[in-house]
C-alpha positions in Angstrom: 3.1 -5.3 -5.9 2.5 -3.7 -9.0 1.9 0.0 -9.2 -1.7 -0.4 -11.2 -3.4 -2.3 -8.0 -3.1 1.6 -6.6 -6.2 1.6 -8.7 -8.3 -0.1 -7.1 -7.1 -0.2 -2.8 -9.0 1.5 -0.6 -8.5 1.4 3.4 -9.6 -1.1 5.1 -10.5 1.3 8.3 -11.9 3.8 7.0 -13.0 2.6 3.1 -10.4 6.1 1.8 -9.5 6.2 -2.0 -6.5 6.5 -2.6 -3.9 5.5 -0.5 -0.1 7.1 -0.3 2.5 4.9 -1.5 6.0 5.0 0.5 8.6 3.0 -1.8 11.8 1.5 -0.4 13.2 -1.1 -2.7 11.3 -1.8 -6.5 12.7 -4.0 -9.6 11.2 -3.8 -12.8 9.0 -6.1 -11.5 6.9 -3.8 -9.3 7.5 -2.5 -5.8 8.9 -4.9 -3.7 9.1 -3.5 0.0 7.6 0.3 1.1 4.2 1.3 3.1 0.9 2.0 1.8 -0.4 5.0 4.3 -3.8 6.3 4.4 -4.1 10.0 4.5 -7.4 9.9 6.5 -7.3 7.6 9.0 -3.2 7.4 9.1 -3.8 3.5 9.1 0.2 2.2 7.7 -0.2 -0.6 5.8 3.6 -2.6 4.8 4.6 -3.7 1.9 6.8 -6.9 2.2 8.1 -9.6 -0.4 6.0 -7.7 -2.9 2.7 -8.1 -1.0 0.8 -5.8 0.8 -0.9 -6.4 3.7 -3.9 -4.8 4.5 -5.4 -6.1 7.6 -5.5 -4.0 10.2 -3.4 -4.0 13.5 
């Protein structure tokens, strides 16, 4: 995932701007495993294989 789509994700919940970035393992690619939190709702959101997934659980 690359740092820039920060820009533009919002929570999926709760529609929050912007979301906390946890980062676990990142190349010079982008970030390729952490957890995207959101600060409102505390809705977790992992980051695997370079992709986040966003739908809720």
């Amino acid at each position: 995932m690359k740092r820039q789509l920060l820009d533009i994700l919002a929570c999926p919940v709760c529609r929050h701007h912007p979301l906390m970035l946890e980062i676990t393992k990142e190349n010079e690619e982008g970030i390729i495993e952490g957890k995207l939190t959101c600060p409102r709702c505390n809705t977790a959101y992992p980051i695997t294989e370079g992709i986040p997934d966003l739908i809720p659980r």
